[in-house]
C-alpha positions as CSV (number, residue, x, y, z in Angstrom):
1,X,77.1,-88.7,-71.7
2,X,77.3,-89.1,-67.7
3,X,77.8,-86.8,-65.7
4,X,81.5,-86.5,-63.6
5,X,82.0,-86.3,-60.4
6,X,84.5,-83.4,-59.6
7,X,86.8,-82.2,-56.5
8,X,88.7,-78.9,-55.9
9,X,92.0,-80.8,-57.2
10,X,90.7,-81.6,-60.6
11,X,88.0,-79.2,-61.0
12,X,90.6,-76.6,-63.0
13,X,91.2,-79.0,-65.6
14,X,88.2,-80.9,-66.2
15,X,86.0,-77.1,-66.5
16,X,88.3,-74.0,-66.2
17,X,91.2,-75.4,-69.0
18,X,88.5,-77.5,-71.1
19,X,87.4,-76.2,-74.5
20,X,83.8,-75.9,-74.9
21,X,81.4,-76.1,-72.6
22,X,80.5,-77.5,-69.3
23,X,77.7,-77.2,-67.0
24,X,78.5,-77.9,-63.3
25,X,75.9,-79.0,-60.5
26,X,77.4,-77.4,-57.0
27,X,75.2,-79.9,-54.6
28,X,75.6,-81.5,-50.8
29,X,74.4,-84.8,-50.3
30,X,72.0,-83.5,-47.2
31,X,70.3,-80.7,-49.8
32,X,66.4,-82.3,-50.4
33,X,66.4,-80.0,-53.7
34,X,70.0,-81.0,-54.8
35,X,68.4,-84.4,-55.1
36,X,65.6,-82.7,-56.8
37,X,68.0,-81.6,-59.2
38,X,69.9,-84.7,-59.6
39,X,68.1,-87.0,-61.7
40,X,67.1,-83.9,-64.4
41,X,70.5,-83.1,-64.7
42,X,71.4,-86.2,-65.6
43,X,68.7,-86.6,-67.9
44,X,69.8,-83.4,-69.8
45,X,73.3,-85.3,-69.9
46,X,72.1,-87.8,-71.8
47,X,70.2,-85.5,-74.0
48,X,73.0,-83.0,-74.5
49,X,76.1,-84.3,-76.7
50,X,78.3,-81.3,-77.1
51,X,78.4,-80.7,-73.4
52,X,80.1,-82.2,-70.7
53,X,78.0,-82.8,-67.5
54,X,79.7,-82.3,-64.0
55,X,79.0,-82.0,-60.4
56,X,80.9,-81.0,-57.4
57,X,80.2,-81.7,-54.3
58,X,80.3,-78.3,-52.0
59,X,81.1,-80.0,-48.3
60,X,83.9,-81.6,-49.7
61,X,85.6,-78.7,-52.1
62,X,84.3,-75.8,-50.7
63,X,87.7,-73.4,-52.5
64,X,85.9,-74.3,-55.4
65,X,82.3,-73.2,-54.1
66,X,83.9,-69.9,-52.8
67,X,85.5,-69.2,-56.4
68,X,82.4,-69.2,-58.0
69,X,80.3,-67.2,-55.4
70,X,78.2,-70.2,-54.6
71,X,76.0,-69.0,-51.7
72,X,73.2,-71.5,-52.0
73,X,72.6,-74.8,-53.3
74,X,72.2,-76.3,-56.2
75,X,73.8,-73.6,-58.3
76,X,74.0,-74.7,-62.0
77,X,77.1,-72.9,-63.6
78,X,77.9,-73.1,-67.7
79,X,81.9,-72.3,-68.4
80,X,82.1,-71.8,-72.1
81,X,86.0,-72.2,-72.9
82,X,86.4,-71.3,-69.4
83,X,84.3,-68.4,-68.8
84,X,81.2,-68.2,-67.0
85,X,78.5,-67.7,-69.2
86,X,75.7,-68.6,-67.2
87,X,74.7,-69.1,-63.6
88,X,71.1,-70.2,-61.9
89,X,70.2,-70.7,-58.2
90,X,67.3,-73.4,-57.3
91,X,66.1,-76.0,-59.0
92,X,65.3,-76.0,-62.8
93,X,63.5,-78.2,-64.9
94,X,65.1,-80.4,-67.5
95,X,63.7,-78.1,-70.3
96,X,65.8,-74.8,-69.1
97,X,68.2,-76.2,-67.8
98,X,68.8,-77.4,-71.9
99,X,67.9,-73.8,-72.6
100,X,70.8,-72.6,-70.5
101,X,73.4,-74.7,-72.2
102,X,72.3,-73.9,-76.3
């Protein structure tokens, strides 16, 4: 599965209304361990069928960021059925990030 690119306008619908679960990447393009993160969280996308994959870009939809307490990046959320079940700050390797998500 690839991962989707989400803004404050669609974020509600495509995590908070969604059944099951989703695991959001809030990134910025400038962040050096955001692109750390980047290519194991779309390796656990492909891994991971049950799960939508989904990143959101904090520059650009910073309400969102605020919402969820983001105050540093990247900050991996899981929303099962629209709660927050999880949260980690920093990167994490593919392995727990997996983890996170069973």
């Amino acid at each position: 599965m690839s991962v989707i690119e989400l803004n404050d306008s669609n974020f509600k619908g495509e995590v908070e209304s969604t059944e099951g679960t989703v695991v959001v990447d809030f990134y910025a393009d400038w962040c050096g361990p955001c692109k750390m993160m980047a290519p194991i969280f779309e390796e656990a996308s492909n891994e991971v069928n049950d799960v939508k994959f989904v990143k959101i870009n904090v520059d650009k939809s910073q309400e969102t960021a605020m919402k969820y307490g983001v105050m540093s990046i990247p900050t991996l959320v899981v929303v099962k059925d629209g709660k927050v079940v999880s949260q980690a700050a920093g990167v994490v390797d593919k392995e727990a990030l997996i983890k996170m998500v069973k």
